[in-house]
GUMARRO-386511 format. One line per 8 residues: their letters; for each residue x, y, z of C-alpha. Coordinates in nm, 2 decimals. Layout:
N
A) X:Y:Z; ...;
END
This chain:
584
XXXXXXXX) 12.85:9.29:10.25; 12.84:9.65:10.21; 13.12:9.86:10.38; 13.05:10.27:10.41; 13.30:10.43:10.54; 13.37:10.81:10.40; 13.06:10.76:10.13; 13.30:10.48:9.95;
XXXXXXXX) 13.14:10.20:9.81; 13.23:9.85:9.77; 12.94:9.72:9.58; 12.71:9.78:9.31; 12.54:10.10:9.41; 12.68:10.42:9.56; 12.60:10.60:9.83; 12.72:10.98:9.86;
XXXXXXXX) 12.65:11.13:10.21; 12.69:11.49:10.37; 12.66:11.44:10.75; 12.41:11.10:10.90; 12.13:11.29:10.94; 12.07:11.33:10.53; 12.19:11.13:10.30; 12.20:11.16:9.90;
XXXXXXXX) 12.19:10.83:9.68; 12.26:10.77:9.34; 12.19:10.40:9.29; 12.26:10.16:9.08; 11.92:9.93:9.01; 11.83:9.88:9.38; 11.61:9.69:9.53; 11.52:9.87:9.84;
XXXXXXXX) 11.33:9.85:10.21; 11.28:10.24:10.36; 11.17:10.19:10.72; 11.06:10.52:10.95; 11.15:10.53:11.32; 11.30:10.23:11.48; 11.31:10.37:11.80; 11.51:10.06:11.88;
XXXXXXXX) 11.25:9.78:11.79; 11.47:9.62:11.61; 11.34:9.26:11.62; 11.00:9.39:11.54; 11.11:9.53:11.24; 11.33:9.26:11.13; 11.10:9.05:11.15; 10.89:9.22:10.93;
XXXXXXXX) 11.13:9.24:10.67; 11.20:8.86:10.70; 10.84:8.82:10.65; 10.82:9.10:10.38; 11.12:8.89:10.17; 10.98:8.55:10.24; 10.68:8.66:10.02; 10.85:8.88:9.78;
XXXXXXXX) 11.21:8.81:9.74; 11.52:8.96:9.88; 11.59:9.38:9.92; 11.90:9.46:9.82; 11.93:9.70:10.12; 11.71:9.87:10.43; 11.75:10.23:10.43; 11.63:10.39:10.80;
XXXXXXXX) 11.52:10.74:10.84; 11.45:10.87:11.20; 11.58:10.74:11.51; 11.72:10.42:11.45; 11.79:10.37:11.83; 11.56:10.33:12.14; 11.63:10.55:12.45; 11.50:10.27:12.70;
XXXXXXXX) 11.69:10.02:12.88; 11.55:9.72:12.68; 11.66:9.92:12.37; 11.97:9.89:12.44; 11.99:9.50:12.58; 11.86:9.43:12.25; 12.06:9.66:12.05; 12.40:9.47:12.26;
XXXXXXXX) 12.29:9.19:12.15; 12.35:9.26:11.74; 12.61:9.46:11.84; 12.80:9.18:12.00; 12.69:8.95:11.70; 12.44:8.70:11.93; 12.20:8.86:11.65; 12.25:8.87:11.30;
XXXXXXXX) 12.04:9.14:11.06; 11.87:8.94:10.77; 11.97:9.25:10.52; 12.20:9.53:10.46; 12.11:9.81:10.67; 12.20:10.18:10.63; 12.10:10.42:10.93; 12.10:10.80:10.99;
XXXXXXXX) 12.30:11.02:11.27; 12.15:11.07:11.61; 11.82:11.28:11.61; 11.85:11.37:11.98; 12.09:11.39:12.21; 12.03:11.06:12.43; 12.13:10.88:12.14; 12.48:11.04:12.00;
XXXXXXXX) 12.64:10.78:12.24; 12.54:10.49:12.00; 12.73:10.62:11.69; 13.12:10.57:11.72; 13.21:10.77:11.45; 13.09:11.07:11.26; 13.30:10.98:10.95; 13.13:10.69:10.86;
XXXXXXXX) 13.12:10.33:10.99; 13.00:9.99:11.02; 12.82:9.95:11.35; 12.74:9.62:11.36; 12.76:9.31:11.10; 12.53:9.47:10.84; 12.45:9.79:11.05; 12.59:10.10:10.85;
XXXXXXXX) 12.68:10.43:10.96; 12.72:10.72:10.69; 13.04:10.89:10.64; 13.04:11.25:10.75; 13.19:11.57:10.85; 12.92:11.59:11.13; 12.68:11.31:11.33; 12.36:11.52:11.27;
XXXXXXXX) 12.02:11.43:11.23; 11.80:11.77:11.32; 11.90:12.12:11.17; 12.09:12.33:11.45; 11.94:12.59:11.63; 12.23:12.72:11.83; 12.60:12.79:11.82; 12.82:12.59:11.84;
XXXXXXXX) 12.58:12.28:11.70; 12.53:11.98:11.94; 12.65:11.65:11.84; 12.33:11.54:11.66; 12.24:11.83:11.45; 12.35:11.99:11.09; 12.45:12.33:10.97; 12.43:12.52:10.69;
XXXXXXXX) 12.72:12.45:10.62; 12.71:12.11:10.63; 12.45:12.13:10.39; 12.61:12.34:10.10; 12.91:12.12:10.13; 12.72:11.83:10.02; 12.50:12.08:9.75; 12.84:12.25:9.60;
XXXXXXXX) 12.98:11.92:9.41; 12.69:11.81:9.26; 12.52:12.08:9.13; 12.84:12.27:9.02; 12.89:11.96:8.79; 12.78:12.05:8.40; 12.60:11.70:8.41; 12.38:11.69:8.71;
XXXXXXXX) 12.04:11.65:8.68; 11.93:11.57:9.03; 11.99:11.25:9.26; 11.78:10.94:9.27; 11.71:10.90:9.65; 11.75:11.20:9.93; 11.69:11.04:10.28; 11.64:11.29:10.58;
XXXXXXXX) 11.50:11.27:10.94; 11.35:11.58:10.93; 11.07:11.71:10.67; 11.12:11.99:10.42; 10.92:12.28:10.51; 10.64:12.33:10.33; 10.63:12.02:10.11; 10.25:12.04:10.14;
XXXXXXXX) 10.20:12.33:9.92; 9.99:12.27:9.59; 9.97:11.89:9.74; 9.75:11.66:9.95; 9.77:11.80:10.30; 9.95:11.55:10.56; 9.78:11.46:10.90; 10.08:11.69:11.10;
XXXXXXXX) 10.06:12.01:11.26; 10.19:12.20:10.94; 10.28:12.52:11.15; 10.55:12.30:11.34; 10.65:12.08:11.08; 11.01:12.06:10.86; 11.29:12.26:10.84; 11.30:12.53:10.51;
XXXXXXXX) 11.67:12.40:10.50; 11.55:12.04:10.39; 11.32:12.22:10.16; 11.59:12.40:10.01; 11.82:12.10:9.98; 11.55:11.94:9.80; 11.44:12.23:9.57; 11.84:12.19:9.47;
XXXXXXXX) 11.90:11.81:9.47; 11.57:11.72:9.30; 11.58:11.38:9.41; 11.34:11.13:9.28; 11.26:10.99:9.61; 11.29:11.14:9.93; 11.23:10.99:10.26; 11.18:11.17:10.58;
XXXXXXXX) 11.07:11.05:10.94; 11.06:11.17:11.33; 10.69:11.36:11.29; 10.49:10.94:11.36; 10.24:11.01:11.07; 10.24:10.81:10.68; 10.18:11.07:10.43; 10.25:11.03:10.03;
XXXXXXXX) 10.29:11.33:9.86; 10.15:11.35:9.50; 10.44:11.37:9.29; 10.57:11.75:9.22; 10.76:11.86:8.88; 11.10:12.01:8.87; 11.07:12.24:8.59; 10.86:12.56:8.50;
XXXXXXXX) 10.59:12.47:8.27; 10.62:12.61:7.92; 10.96:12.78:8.03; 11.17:12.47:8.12; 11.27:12.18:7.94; 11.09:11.89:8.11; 11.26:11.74:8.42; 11.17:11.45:8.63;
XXXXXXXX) 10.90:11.43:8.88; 11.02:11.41:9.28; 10.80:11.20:9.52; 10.84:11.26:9.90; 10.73:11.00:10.13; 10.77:11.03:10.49; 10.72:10.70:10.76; 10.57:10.64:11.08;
XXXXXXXX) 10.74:10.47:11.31; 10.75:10.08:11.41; 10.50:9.92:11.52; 10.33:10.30:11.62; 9.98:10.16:11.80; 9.78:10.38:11.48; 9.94:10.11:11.27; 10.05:10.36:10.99;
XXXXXXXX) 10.26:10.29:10.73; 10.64:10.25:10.85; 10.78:10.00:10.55; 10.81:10.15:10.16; 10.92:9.88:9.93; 11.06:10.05:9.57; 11.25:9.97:9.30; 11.46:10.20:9.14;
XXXXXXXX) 11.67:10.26:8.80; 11.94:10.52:8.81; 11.82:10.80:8.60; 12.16:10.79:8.41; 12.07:10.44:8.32; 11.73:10.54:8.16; 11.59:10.68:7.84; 11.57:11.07:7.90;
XXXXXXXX) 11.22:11.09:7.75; 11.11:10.80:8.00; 11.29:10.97:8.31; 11.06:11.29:8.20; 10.73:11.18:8.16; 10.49:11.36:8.38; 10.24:11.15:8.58; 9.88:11.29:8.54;
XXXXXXXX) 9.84:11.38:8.93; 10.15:11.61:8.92; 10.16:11.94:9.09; 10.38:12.24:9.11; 10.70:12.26:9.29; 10.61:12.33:9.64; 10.97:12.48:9.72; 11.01:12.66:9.41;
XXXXXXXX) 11.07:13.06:9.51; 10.97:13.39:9.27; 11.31:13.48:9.08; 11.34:13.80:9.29; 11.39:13.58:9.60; 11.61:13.32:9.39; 11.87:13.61:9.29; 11.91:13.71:9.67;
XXXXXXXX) 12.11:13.36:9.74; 12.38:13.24:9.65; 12.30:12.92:9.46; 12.39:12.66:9.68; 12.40:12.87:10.00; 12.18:12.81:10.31; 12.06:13.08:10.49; 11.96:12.98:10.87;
XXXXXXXX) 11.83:13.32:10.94; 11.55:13.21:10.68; 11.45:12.92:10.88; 11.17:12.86:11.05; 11.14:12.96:11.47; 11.26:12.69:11.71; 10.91:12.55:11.86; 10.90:12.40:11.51;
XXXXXXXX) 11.14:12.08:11.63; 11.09:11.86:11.93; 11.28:12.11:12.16; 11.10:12.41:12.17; 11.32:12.70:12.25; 11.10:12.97:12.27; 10.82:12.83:12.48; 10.56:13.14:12.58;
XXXXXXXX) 10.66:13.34:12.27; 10.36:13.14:12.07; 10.09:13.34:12.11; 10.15:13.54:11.78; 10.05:13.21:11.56; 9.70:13.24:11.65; 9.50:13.13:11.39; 9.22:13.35:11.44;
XXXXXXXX) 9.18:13.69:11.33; 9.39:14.04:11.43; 9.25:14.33:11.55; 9.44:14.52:11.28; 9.23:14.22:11.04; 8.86:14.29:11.17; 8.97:14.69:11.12; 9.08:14.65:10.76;
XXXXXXXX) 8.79:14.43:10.70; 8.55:14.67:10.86; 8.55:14.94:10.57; 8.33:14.66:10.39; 8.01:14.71:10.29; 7.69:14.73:10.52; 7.47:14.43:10.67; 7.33:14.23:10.38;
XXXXXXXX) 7.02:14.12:10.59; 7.14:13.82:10.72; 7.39:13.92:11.00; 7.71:13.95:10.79; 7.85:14.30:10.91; 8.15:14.29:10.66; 8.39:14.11:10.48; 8.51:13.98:10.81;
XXXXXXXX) 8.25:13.74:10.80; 7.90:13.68:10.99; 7.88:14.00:11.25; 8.27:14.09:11.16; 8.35:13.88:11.47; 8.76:13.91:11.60; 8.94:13.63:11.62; 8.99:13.40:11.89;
XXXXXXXX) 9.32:13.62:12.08; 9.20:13.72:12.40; 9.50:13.95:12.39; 9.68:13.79:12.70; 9.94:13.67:12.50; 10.30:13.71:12.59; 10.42:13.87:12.24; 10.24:14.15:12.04;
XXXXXXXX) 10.04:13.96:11.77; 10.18:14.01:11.43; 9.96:14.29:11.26; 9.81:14.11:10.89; 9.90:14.23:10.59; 9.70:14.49:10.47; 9.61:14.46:10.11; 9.65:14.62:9.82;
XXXXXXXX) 9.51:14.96:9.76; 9.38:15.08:9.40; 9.57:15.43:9.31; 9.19:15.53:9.17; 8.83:15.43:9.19; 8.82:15.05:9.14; 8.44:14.88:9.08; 8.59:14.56:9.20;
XXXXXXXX) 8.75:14.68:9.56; 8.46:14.58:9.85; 8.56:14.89:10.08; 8.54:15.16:9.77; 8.19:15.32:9.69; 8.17:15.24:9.33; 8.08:14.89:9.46; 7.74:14.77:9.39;
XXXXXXXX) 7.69:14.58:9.74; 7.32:14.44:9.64; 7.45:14.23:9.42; 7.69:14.08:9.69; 7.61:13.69:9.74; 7.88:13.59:10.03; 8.16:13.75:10.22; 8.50:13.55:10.33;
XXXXXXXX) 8.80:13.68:10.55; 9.02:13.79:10.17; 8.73:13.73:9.92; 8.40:13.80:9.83; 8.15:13.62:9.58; 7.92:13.84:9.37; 7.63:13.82:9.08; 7.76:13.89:8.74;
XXXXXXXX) 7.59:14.16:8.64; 7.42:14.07:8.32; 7.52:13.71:8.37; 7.51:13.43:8.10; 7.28:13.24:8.33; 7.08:13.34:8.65; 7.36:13.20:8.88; 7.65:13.35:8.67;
XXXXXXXX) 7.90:13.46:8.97; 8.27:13.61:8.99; 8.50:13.55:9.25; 8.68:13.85:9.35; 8.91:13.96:9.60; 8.84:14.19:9.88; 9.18:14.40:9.82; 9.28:14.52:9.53;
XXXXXXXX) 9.48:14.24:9.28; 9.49:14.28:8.90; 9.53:13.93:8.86; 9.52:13.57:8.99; 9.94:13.56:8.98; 9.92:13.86:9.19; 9.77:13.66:9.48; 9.92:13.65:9.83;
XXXXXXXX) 9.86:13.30:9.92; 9.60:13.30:10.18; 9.37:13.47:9.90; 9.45:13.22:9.69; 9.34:12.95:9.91; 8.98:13.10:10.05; 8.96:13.17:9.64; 9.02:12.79:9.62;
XXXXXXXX) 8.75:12.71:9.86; 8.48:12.93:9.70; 8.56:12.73:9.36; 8.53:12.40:9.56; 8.20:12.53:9.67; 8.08:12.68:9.39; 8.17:12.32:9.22; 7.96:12.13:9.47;
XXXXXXXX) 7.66:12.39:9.46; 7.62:12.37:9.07; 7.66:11.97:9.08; 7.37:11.98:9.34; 7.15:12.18:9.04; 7.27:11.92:8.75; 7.55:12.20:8.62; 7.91:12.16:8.57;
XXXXXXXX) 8.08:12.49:8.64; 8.38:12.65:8.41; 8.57:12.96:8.53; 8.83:13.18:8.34; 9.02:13.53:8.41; 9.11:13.80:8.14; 9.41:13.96:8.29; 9.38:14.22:8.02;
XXXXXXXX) 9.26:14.59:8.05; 9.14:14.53:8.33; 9.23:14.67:8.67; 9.10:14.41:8.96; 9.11:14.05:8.94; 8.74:13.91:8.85; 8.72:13.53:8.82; 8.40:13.42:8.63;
XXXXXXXX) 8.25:13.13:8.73; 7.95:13.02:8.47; 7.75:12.72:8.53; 7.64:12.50:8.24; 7.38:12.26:8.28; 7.52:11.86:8.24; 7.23:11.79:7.93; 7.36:12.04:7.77;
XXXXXXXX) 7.67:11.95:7.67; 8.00:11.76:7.79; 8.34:11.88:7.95; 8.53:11.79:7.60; 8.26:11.98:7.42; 8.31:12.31:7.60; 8.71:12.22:7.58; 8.66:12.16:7.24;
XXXXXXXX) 8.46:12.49:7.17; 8.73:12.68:7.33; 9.01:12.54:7.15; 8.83:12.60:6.79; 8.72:12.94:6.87; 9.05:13.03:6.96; 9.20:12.87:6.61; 8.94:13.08:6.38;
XXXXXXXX) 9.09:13.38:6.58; 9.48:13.32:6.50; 9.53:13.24:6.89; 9.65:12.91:7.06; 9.53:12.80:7.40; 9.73:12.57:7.55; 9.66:12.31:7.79; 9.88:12.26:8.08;
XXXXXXXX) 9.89:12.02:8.34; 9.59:12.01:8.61; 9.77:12.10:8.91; 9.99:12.32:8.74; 10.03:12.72:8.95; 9.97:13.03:8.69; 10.26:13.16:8.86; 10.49:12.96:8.71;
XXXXXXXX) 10.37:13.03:8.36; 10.30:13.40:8.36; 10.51:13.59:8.61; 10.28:13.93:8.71; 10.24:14.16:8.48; 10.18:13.91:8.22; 9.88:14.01:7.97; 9.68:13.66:7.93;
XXXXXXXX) 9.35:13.47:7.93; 9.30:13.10:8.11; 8.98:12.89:8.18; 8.93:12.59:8.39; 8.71:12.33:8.31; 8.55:12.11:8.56; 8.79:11.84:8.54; 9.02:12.04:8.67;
XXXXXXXX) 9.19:12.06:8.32; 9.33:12.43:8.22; 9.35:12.60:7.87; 9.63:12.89:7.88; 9.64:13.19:7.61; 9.95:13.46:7.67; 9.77:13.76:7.51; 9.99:13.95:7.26;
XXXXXXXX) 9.76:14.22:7.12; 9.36:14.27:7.00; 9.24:14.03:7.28; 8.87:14.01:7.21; 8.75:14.11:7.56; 8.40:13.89:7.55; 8.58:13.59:7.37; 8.46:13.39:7.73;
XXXXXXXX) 8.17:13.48:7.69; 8.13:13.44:7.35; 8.28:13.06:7.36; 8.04:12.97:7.64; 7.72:13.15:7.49; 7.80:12.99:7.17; 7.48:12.74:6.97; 7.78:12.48:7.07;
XXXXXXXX) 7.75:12.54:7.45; 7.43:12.77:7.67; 7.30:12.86:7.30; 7.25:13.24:7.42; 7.44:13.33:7.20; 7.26:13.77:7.25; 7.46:13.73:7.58; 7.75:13.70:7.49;
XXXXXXXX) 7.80:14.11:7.56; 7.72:14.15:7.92; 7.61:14.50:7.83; 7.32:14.42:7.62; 7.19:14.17:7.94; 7.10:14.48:8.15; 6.86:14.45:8.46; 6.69:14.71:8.69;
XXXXXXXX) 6.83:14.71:9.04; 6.52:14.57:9.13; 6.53:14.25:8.93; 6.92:14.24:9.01; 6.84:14.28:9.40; 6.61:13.95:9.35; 6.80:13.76:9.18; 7.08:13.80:9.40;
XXXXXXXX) 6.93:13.72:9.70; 6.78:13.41:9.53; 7.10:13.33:9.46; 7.22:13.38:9.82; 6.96:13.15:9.95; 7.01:12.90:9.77; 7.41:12.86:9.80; 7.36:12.92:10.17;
XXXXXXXX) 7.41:12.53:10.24; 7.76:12.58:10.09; 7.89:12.89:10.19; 8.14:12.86:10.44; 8.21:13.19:10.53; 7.90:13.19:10.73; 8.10:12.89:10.96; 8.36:13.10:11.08;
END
């Protein structure tokens, strides 16, 4: 039987806790059940497991994240009746700390204890399963704090690497960045405090609850690519509850080595479908906190838990567009003949505030402004609007003038960038939807599309986005032009993982040149000095590739405005059926 009491251990795995509400593991080859919110259905969920190690063998242990215990009168009988013993659990079982006040009665102790026969309770300073939102905290939530006493130890220790399994109620904030998106209101959802704990712990597995949806996160990485020495990969996984009517996912069966038990270059390997750390912060922001300090002012506002504190005060989240926005946005450029009025999208419509909100909208950020004439920027007059092909709320689609093919485009931003690692995130994003749709338009015309950026001498971001037709050649052929082209010029391009942000590789200001293939796959170049400024071209128009190869200068492919003015609004025709910007 396992005893807890004060995070000591009495059998072959340990178990090192903060407060009940999150709770650090480093394990010892465990065999383990994680179960979402109980919610007090205990039987139901017993008898799942029963059924669960009938057909598989025994767990060594049920970990449960969330509400363990019902707030209903049945609840309760039923929960009396393990309590008193009439019931017996068929496996270990480790809880969490109250997540609401009704249930703080249920837990005994906040230093740790066993509840029942095999029915554990976490040691702990504090019973707390939400993050606090008022002084003095109330019995069932966490503090800062709490949460740097349980940080401090480990990673102040020479040797730590990171923890195997991290089990919370709550979500981290944002762990949906760079990933697969979860069905959950993501304005409302997590704490940044869980986020920071796990940007700090890097735990292998973490487990979270209370928000009644399954999602999986694709794995993220630990390290900065090309500037780190490889870590291990986290995977967050967070569980309905039982028996939830939706029937989604509340059970996660895993086995697990402790990573001091395993080979380090096994620990590290990267699994192909890795993406970037979704808490990792820019080094300015890193240096401004103490390392293993938790700032509640940086949290996110109350409405975000059940117990919204600041009911009325919502009405500066809506999701539509500012008046301040449709202003900026109106120094566009004029009608394009088919009702756009500006960047803002078709007829620059406002969002959808109807300004009888009970707090002052928060004004957009207005973007960047070139210190001289820019060719690139959509409001400045050097800006040659015929050959404009689509309009979004922070970016704009355009022909390439003297393009490699007839649908040659770039993707630009509508304020003034310099580069993609310059990007404030919502350009990012609608910059990520014109690719997806760019990718879907050239598949439709029997192309593959490859885009790259030359941040070098060059003043406002232009991403190039060249369709090559699929007889012509395949993915590894234009990878492997790329990569020999580069060699014969003394330069390396590097390949880095798929999901992998530019961010983390080339921190602004960084001279450099990157392409992306189709497959998602991305070759990476830091530019020292002589970068040949057509060498995209140059690859692509190659005998190997398009076979054009007098285009490869973009100045010696000159049209008349006339036969520009055509082909762009061929062009805008045709990717009408994909251009989403005309939804909004």
């Amino acid at each position: 039987m396992l005893s807890i009491i004060n995070g000591s251990e009495s059998q072959p795995w340990s178990l090192a806790f903060v407060q009940t509400g999150v709770c650090v593991c480093v394990c010892v080859c465990l065999s383990s059940l994680t179960c979402g919110d109980v919610e007090g259905r205990l039987a139901a969920v017993f008898n799942r497991v029963r059924t669960i190690q009938k057909k598989s063998g025994q767990f060594d242990l049920l970990l449960c994240v969330g509400e363990f215990f019902g707030k209903t009168a049945e609840a309760e009988a039923e929960w009396q009746e393990y309590k008193t013993g009439a019931k017996k659990a068929p496996i270990h079982t480790c809880i969490l700390g109250a997540a609401s006040q009704e249930t703080v009665k249920n837990f005994p102790s906040a230093d740790g204890c066993e509840l029942a026969g095999k029915h554990h309770l976490p040691g702990s300073p504090t019973s707390a399963g939400r993050e606090a939102l008022q002084e003095p905290a109330p019995a069932h939530c966490f503090t800062p704090k709490d949460l740097s006493a349980l940080v401090a130890p480990l990673v102040n220790n020479s040797k730590f690497r990171g923890v195997d399994i991290l089990l919370t109620s709550q979500w981290p904030r944002g762990v949906w960045q760079y990933g697969n998106n979860p069905e959950v209101n993501t304005k409302f959802c997590g704490a940044a405090s869980i986020a920071s704990l796990a940007d700090k712990l890097k735990p292998r597995y973490h487990f979270a609850a209370i928000e009644g949806a399954h999602y999986e996160r694709l794995p993220y990485r630990n390290h900065m690519v090309l500037q780190e020495n490889a870590q291990h990969v986290s995977r967050f996984i967070a569980l309905a509850s039982v028996n939830n009517p939706a029937k989604k996912k509340y059970l996660y069966a895993f086995n697990i080595v402790p990573m001091k038990s395993m080979d380090p270059s096994e620990l590290v390997k990267q699994p192909q479908d890795v993406t970037e750390n979704p808490y990792r912060r820019s080094g300015k922001d890193k240096t401004q906190r103490d390392r293993t300090g938790f700032d509640p002012a940086e949290e996110e506002p109350a409405s975000q838990f059940f117990f919204d504190l600041s009911r009325g005060g919502r009405g500066g989240r809506s999701g539509g567009r500012g008046p301040g926005q449709e202003a900026a946005l109106r120094r566009g450029p004029p009608p394009l003949g088919r009702g756009e009025a500006g960047p803002g999208g078709p007829g620059g419509a406002p969002g959808d505030g109807d300004g009888q909100h009970h707090m002052q909208p928060r004004q957009p950020r207005r973007p960047p402004q070139p210190t001289g004439p820019c060719w690139f920027c959509l409001a400045s007059p050097q800006v040659e609007k015929h050959l404009v092909v689509s309009i979004g709320t922070h970016c704009y689609l355009a022909l390439a003038k003297g393009g490699l093919t007839p649908y040659h485009v770039l993707v630009l931003p509508i304020g003034h960038y310099q580069s993609v690692v310059e990007l404030a995130s919502e350009v990012v994003e609608e910059m990520e939807k014109y690719k997806a749709a760019l990718h879907k338009f050239y598949k439709s015309r029997g192309e593959r599309c490859v885009s790259f950026e030359r941040n070098y001498r060059s003043q406002h971001l232009q991403l190039q986005v060249v369709p090559v037709p699929l007889d012509k050649c395949s993915t590894e052929d234009i990878k492997e032009a790329f990569m020999v082209q580069a060699q014969e010029q003394q330069m390396e391009l590097m390949e880095i993982p798929e999901h992998t942000d530019l961010k983390q590789i080339a921190p602004p200001g960084t001279p450099y040149f990157y392409v992306e293939l189709d497959t998602g796959e991305k070759l990476f170049y830091r530019i020292q000095k002589h970068f040949p400024l057509q060498f995209g071209r140059e690859v692509l128009a190659s005998e190997a590739l398009l076979n054009v190869p007098t285009r490869a200068d973009w100045k010696e492919c000159k049209q008349t405005r006339e036969e520009e003015e055509q082909c762009s609004a061929k062009l805008r025709e045709a990717f009408q059926p994909y251009d989403f910007a005309l939804e909004d």
